[in-house]
C-alpha positions as CSV (number, residue, x, y, z in Angstrom):
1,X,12.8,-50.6,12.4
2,X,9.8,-50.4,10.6
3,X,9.3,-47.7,7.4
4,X,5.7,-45.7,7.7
5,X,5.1,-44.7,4.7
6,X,4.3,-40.2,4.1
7,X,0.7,-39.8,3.8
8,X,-0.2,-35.9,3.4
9,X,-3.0,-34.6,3.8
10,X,-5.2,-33.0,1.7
11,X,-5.9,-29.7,3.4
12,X,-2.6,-29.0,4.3
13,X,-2.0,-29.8,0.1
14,X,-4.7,-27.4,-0.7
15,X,-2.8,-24.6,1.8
16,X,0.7,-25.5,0.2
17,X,-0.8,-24.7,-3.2
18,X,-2.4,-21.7,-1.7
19,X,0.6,-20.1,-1.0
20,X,2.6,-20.8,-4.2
21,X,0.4,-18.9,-6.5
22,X,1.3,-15.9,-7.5
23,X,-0.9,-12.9,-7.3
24,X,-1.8,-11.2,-10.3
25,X,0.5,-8.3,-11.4
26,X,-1.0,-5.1,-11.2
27,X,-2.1,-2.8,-13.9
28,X,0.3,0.3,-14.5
29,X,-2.2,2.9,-12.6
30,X,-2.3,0.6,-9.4
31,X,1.3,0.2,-9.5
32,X,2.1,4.0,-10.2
33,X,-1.0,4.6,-7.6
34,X,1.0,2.3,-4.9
35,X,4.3,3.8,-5.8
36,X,3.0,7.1,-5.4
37,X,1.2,6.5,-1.8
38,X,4.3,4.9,-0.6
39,X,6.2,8.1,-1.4
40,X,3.4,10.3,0.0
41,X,3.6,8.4,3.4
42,X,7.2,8.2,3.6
43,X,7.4,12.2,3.2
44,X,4.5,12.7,5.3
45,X,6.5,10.6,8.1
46,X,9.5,12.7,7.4
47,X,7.5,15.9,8.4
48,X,5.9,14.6,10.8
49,X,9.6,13.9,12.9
50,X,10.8,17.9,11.7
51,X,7.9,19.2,12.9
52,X,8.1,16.7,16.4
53,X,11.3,18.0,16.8
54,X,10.8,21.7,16.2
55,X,7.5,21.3,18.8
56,X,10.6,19.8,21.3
57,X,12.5,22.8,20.8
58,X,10.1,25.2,21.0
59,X,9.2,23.7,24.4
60,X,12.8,23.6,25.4
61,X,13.2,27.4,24.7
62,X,10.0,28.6,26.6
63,X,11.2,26.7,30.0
64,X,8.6,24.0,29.9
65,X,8.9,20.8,31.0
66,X,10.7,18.9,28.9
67,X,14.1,16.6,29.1
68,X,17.1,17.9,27.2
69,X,18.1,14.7,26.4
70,X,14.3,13.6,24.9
71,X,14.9,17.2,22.7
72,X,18.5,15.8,21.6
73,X,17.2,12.7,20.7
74,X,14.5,14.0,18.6
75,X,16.2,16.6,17.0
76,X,18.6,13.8,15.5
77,X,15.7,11.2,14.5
78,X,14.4,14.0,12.6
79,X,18.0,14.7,10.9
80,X,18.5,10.9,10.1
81,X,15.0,10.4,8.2
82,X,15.6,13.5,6.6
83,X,19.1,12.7,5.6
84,X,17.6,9.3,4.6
85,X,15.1,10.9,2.5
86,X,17.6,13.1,0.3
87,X,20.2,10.1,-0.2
88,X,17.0,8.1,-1.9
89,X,16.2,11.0,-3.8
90,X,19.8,11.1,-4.9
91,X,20.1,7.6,-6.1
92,X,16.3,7.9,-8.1
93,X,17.6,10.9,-9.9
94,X,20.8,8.9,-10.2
95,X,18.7,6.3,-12.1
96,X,16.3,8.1,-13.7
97,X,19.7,10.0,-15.2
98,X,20.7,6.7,-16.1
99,X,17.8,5.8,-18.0
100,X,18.4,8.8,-20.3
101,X,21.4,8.2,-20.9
102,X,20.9,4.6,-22.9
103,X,20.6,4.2,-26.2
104,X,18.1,2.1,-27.9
């Protein structure tokens, strides 16, 4: 059984060495600015699910056309996320708590 030797090729080198560097770190402000959208969008989507789920009530409740189980359904997505939301709110005062706490 004969042994081929590896050859690799040169593009596929270039890609591999593409991939391995590593990006350059952001400055505070884009870092605070891309925290900060994050958390925007993540309460944004929050709201947007309460006020899905109150619209499904309200719909419910004035006799329109609507399935009871699709209200249930998004009545408790909106009480996860929102339950969610308050448990990582919790742990990031938790921290931040903890950070005051230590002594230099």
């Amino acid at each position: 059984m004969a042994i081929n030797p590896v050859s690799l090729n040169l593009a596929n080198a270039q890609a591999i060495n593409d991939t391995n560097k590593i990006a350059a770190a952001p400055t505070p402000f884009e870092a605070q600015q891309s925290f900060a959208n994050t958390l925007k969008e993540a309460i944004a989507s929050v709201n947007h699910q309460q006020i899905q789920s109150d619209a499904m009530t309200q719909k419910l409740i004035n006799g329109e056309d609507v399935e009871l189980h699709e209200v249930m359904i998004s009545a408790q997505k909106a009480s996860v996320t929102l339950n969610a939301t308050m448990e990582v709110r919790n742990k990031a005062i938790e921290a931040y708590q903890e950070i005051m706490r230590m002594t230099i």
